[in-house]
N, C-alpha and C positions, 0 to 999 in steps of 0.2 A: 438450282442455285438458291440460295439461304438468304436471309433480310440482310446480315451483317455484308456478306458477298457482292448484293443488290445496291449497296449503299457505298461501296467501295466502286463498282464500275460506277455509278451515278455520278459518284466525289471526282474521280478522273477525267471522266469526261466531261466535266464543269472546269476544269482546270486547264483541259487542253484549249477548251472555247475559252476562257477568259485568257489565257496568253495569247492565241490568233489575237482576240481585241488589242487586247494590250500593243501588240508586234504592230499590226494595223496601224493605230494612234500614235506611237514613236513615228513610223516612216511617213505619216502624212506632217508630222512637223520638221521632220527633217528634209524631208525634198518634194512637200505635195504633190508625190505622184499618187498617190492612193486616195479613190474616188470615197467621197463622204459615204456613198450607197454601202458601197460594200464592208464602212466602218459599223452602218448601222444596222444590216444586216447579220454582222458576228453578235453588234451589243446584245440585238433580238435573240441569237440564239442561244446566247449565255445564260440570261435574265430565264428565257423558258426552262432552261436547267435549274436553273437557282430557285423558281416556283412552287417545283417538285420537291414535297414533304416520303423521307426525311430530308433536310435540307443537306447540302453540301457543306463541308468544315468551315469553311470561310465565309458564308452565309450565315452559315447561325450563328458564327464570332461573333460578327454584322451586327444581329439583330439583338444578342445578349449583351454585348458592351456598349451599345449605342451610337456606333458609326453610321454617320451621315452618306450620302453617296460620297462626296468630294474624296469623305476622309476611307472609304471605302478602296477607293482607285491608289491613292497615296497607299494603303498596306499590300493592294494587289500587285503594286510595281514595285515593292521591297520584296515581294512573296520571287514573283519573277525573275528577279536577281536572281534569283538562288537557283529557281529550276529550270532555265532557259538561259543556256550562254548567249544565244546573240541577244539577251537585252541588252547588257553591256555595252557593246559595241553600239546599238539603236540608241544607247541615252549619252554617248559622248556625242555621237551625229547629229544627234536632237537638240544640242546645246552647243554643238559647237563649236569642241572644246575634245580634241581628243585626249587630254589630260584629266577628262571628267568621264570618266567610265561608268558612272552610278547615279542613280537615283539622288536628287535633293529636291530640297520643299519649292524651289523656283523651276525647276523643270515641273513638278506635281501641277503649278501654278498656270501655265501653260499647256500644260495637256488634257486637262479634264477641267467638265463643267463647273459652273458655279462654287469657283475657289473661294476660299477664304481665312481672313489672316489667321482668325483664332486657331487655326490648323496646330499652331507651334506651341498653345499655352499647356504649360503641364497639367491643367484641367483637363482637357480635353481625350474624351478614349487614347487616342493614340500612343500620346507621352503617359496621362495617369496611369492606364494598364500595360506599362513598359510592350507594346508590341513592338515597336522599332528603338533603334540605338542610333546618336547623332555624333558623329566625328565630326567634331567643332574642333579644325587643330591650329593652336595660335590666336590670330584678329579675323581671322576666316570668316565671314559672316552666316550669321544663322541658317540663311535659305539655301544658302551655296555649299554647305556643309553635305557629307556624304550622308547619306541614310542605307540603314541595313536591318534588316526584320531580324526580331528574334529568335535563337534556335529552335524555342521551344515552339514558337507561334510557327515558325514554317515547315516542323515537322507536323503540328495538330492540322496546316492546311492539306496534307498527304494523306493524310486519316491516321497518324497514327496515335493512340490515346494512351499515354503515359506519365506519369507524376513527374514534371521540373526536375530534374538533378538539383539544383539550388535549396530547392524543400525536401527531397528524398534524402539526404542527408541528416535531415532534424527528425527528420517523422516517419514512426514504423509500420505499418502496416499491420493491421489484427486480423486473422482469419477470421474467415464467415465461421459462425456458431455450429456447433454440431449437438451442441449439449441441450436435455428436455427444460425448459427454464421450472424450476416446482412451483406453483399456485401463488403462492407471496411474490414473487417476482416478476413472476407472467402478469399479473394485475397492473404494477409499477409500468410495465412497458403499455401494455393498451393503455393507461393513466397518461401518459407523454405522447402516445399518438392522436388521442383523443385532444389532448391541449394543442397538439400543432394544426391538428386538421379547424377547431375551432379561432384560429391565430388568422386575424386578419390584419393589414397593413403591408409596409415594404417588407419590414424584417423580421424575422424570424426568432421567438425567445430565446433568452443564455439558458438552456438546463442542466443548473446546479446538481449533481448527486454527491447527497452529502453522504458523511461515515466514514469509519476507516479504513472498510473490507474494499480496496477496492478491483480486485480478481471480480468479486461480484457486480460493482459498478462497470467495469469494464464488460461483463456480460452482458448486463441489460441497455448498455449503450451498442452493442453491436448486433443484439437482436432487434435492438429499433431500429437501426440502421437497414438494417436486411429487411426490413417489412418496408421501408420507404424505400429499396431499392440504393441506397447508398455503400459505399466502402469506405470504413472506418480506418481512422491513420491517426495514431497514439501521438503526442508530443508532450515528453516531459518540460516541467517549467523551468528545469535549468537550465536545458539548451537552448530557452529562449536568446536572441543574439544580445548581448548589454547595450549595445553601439544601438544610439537613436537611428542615425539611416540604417546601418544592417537591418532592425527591424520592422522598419518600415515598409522595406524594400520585401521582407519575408511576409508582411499584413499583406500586400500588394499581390504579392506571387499567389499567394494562396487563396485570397480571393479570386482572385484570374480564374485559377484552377479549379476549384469548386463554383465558378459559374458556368464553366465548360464541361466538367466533368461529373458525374454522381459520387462526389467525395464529401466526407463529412470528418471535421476534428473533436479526436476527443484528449481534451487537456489535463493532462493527471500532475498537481500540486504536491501529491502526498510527501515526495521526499523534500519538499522544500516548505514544509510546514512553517519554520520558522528561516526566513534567507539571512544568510548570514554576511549579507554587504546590501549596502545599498542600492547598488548596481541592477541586484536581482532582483530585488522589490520594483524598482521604480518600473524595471524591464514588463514586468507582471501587469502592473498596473496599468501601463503606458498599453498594452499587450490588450487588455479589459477593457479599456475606453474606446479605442480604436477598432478594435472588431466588431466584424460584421454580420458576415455569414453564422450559418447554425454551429452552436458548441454545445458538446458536453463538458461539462467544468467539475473535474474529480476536485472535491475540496472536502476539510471538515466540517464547518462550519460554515453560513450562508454568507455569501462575498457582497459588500456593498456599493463598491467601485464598478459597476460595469456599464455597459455601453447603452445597453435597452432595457429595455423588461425582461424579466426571469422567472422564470418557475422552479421551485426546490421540491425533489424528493427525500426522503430518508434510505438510505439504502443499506439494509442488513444482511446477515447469511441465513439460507435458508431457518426453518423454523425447527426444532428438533424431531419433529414429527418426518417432518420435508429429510431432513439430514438422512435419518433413521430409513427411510423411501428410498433414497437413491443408494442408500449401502447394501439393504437388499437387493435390489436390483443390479448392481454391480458384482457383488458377491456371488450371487445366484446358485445359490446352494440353502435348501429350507430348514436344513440343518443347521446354520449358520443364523436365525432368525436373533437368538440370544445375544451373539456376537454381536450383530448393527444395532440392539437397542444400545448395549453399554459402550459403544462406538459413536453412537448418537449424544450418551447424555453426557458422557464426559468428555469429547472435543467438542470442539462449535467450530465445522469447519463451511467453507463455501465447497460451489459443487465442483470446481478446476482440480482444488484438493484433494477432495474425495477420491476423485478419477484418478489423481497421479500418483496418490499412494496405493490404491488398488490396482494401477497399472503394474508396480515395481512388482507388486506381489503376483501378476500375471505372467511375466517374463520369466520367473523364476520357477514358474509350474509348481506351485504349491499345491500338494491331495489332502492330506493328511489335518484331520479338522481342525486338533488342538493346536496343532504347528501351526495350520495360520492365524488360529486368533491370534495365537501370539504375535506372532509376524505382523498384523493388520497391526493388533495397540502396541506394538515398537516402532512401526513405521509411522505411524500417527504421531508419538510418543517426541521424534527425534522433527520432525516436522514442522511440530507445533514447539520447541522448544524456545523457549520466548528469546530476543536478543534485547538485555536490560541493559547492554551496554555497565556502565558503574555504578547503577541503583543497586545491584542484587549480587549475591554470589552465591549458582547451583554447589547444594551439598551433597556429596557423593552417599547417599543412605544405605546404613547395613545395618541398624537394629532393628530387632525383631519383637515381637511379642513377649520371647522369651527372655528378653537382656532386660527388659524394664521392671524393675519393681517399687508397686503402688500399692497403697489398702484398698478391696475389692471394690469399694465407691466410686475412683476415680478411675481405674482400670474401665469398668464400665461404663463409664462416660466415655474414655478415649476410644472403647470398641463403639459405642452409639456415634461418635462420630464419624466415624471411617465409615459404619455401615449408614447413614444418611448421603453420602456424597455417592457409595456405591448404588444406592437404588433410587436415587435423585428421577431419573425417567420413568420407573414404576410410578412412582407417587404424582409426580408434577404432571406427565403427560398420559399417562395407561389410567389412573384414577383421578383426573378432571383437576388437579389442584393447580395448575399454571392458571386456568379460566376464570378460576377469582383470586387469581395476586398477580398485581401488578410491581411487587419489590419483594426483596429477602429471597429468592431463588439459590441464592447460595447459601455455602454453610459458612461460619463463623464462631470464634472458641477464643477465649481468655487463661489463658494457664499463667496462674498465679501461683509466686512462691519464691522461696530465698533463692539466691542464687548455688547452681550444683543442685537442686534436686528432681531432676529428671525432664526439665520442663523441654528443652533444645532434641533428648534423646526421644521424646513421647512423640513431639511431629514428625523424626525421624522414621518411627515406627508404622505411622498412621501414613505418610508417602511411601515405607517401601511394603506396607500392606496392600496399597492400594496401587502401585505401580506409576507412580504419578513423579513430578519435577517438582522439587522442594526448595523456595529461595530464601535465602534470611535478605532480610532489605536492610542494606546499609544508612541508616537515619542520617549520618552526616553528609552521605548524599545528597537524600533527599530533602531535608530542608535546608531551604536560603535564608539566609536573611534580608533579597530583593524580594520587593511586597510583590505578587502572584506568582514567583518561580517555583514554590512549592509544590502549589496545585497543578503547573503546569506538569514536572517532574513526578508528582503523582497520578497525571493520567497519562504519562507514557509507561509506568511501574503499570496499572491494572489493566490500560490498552494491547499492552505485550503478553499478560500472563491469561489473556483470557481466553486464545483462541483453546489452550490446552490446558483449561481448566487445573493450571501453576498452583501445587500451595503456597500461601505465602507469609514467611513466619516472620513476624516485627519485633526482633528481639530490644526489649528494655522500651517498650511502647508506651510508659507513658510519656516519655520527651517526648512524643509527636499527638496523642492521644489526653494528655493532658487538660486538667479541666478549664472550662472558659471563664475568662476573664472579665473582670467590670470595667467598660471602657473608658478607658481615660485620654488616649490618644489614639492618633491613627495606628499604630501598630499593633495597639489592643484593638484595634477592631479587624484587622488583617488576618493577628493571631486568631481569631476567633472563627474568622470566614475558613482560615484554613482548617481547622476542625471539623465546622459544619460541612465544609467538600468532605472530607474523609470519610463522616459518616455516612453521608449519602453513595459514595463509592464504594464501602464495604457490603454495604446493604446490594448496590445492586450487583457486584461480583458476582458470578455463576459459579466458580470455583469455591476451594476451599482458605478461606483466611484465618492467621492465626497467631493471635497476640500475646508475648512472654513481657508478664511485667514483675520485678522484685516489690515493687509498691503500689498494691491494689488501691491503696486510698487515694490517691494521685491520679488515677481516672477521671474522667468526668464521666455523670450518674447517667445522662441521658443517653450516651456511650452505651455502659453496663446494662441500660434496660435492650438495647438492641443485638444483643449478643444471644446469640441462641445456646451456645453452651457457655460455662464458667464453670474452668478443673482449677481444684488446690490444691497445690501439690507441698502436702505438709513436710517437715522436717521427720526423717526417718527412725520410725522407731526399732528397737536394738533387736527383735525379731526381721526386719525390714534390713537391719544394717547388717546383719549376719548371714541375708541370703544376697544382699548385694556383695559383698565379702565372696560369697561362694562361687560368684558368676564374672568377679571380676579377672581373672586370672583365663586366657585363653588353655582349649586342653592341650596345645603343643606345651606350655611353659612350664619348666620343669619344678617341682616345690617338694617342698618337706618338711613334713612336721606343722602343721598353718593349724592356730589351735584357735576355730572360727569362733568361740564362745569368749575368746578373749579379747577378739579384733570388733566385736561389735559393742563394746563396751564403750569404745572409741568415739566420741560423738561429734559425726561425720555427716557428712551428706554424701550422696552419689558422688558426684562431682568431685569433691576431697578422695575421697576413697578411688577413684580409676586414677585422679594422680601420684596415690603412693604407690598403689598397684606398680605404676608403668615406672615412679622411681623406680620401686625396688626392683622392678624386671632388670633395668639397668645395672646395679648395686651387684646384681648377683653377676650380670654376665661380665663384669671385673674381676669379681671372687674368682678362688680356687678354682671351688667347686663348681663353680657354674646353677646354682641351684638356687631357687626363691626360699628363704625360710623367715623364722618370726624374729630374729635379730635384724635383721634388714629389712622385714617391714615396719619394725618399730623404727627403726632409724628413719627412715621414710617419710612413718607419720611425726617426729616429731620436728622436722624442716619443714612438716604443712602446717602442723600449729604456729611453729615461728611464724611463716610465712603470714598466715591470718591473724598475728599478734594474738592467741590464743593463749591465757595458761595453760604451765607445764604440769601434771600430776606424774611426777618423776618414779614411783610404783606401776603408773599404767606404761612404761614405756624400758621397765627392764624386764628383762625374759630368762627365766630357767628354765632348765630342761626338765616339765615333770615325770616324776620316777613311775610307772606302772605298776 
């Protein structure tokens, strides 16, 4: 027979002894035929059960809520109710009263020693830890009222150890850990056991884990959990109850239950970053003062409002070295070694991640090597795709290298960029350079130029070189004119784009990047703050950022000095406009006669020129013939010069047919 086994006959057979007593002490008040001896000889034998470590359920209630004897007897004869029909019948005979079938605090009063009135105050164990319920019905008086033990408290005196239904409702359950925690996080955890084991007093500190990863937080909360021997149970902060007694009632439960049980709560804030009534804040707060017992506290930032003392840690995803670890290890294949580096440097994933996207790829019996990098950076790819909600809008990319044309200056810079984000893990982590920087880890680029010349198509090119999710950031979004909704709205824009290393292109960036202001009032100084967040946010983005402005002067300089690249993308010249010209036209689209030495005369930009293009694709598929030729795309261009309020040079815009 087994300890758990050993401790279940124990718990029985304390329960059959304390109902003999109990049955005993009813019948000697109801008809003193039952000799005191033989009352005191059960009490004896119970008490010698109850002795015996592990204790019996209703023993160790006893000694953990702080029941007195009196008030001892009072739960043992609401326990009895339940599991002995003839108590019933012995507590009406007992009183009296065969219309009182039950247990009340004036029969308690009478039966067992050294009674006392405080018995009824909701201080007191009893009432504070809801063990019993009082039908008070009507003017009925308080002692004469019926008493009935709780479901929960009379199944825990049976042995049986199970979470309230009341609380299982609100709170989930996290499985025990199976995953290797990597070094950075394994530390974090011995770091928090070492602070509880040093924790002296009643209570137990709040341990704040701050950040926003919190898959990861929720890991090193339930590996600490598992080393103190505890079972971790999730509770988001919006199902906290709004109702003051609902949640007083759930502070109460749950205390109960984690004095009883090896349970521990870990509270995750994250969806209710900001609450959006009153109700939920106060709930929170009200939630933070009043508790007790040990919490882990998912938050961002460190909370001021709480009930004790607290410890914060910072809690990140692994380190890219760590990341780069467990993908080999996962993948397990040493063929595959190149694979988890550029898996490593361009997601930042935690390690739940990691697993579930190499899971999918498990199920699928993936052999074939090339097929699953791929497969791995799609599955990563679609994973980590940010939700900006209505900051951003993903651009479906299909320019290539070969659609863009630049003088070979700037081309080379747009390839030095792409190829810096690609070998980001070479350089920062294989060649020592993450060890001495602590900011600029990402890349960041300025593409300056009128507008139409290639500036929108070049990030195009450089996300779908690089395989990556490319957002243009909606500015009217994102700035407010309520003083910190910017900043705030700008770190839900870089907190989203960062797990998967998001391009992120800021078109028309100086309205947001604009230079600072001489303060004159609070707004200039608002305006200003909001700037200096930005700068500081771009610098430490991991990813690649990437700023389109028509008016480079209109930066601010201290901006420009932190940018690691700055492309110009000049206005095209008539060799540039004639191969743009050549490329404009897809090869399904049918043309004729397109005389390219005269179409680059036209002094266009990119931009201008894909929309006469796509006019005159139109133009023609009206025509006849069906066919793109140079009467139609002069016609074309010259509804885009109207358009741009450009003069006409009415020789550049008629066409003959010349004779061979």
């Amino acid at each position: 027979m087994n300890q758990e086994e050993n401790w279940h006959q124990s718990n029985e057979n304390y329960l059959r002894l304390a109902l003999e007593w109990l049955r005993l002490c009813l019948q000697q008040l109801a008809d003193n035929e039952i000799i005191t001896t033989d009352i005191e000889q059960a009490y004896l034998a119970m008490q010698t059960v109850a002795a015996r470590e592990p204790y019996p359920a209703l023993v160790y209630l006893s000694h953990r809520l702080g029941l007195n004897s009196f008030e001892q007897g009072v739960l043992l004869l609401c326990v009895g109710m339940e599991l002995d029909r003839s108590i019933a019948g012995l507590c009406a005979k007992a009183q009296n009263d065969g219309h009182s079938p039950y247990p009340t605090f004036a029969l308690a009063f009478s039966l067992f020693d050294e009674p006392a009135w405080d018995i009824v105050s909701p201080e007191r164990p009893l009432r504070y830890w809801r063990l019993l319920e009082i039908n008070q019905v009507g003017h009925q008086p308080l002692i004469t009222s019926a008493l009935r033990g709780d479901e929960r408290i009379i199944n825990y005196a049976k042995g049986l150890h199970y979470l309230d239904e009341r609380l299982s409702t609100l709170v989930m359950p996290v499985e025990p850990p199976n995953d290797i925690l990597p070094p950075s996080q394994k530390t974090i955890v011995e770091q928090i056991i070492h602070h509880l084991q040093q924790t002296t007093g009643e209570h137990l500190p709040i341990i704040q884990l701050l950040g926003t990863d919190s898959p990861s937080k929720q890991l090193i909360a339930s590996h600490t959990a598992a080393v103190l021997g505890l079972k971790l149970y999730r509770l988001p902060s919006e199902l906290l109850p709004t109702s003051v007694l609902e949640l007083e009632t759930f502070l109460r439960l749950w205390e109960r239950e984690s004095i009883l049980m090896p349970i521990v709560l870990y509270l995750d804030t994250q969806e209710q970053q900001n609450p959006t009534t009153n109700g939920s804040a106060s709930s929170l707060k009200r939630f933070l003062l009043r508790y007790q017992s040990l919490l882990f506290f998912d938050t961002r930032e460190p909370h001021s409002e709480l009930s004790r003392a607290s410890i914060s840690f910072d809690i990140t995803k692994p380190t890219a070295p760590e990341q780069q670890a467990a993908w080999t290890a996962i993948i397990g294949d040493s063929g595959l070694t190149e694979t988890a580096s550029l898996l490593a440097s361009q997601f930042n994933l935690n390690l739940s991640t990691i697993e579930r996207n190499a899971g999918l790829l498990r199920s699928e019996k993936v052999t074939d090597r090339v097929e699953l990098h791929n497969s791995l950076w799609n599955t990563c790819l679609i994973s980590t795709r940010p939700q900006l909600d209505n900051l951003a809008q993903r651009i479906d990319t299909k320019a290539t290298w070969d659609d863009i044309v630049l003088p070979s200056e700037e081309m080379e810079l747009l390839r030095q960029i792409a190829a810096q984000v690609r070998e980001r893990s070479r350089v920062y982590d294989n060649w020592g350079f993450r060890a001495r920087m602590n900011r600029g880890l990402g890349v960041n680029a300025l593409f300056a130029g009128e507008s139409g010349t290639g500036k929108t198509m070049a990030a195009e090119v450089i996300a779908n070189d690089l395989r990556l999710n490319l957002y243009r950031i909606d500015l009217s979004a994102v700035v407010s004119k309520y003083i910190g909704e910017t900043e705030k709205n700008l770190r839900r824009l870089f907190d989203a784009a960062e797990d998967g290393g998001a391009i992120l292109f800021f078109d028309e960036a100086d309205a947001l990047f604009g230079k600072r202001s001489e303060v004159k009032d609070s707004h200039d100084r608002f305006a200003n703050i909001e700037i200096n967040y930005l700068l500081q946010r771009i610098e430490a983005y991991r990813g690649l950022a990437i700023l389109a402005t028509n008016m480079k002067s209109a930066l601010d300089r201290a901006f420009l000095r932190r940018l690691r690249f700055i492309v110009n993308f000049p206005f095209p010249s008539q060799s540039e406009r004639k191969s743009l010209w050549q490329k404009v036209f897809p090869p399904e689209t049918p043309t004729e006669g397109l005389d390219y030495d005269h179409l680059k005369g036209l002094n266009l930009t990119g931009g201008s020129i894909h929309n006469i293009a796509l006019n005159a694709a139109f133009l023609a598929a009206q025509a006849e013939n069906k066919v793109v030729t140079m009467p139609l795309i002069l016609a074309a261009a010259r509804a885009e010069y109207a358009k741009l309020e450009r003069p006409i040079n009415e020789p550049d815009f008629r066409w003959r047919v010349k004779v061979q």
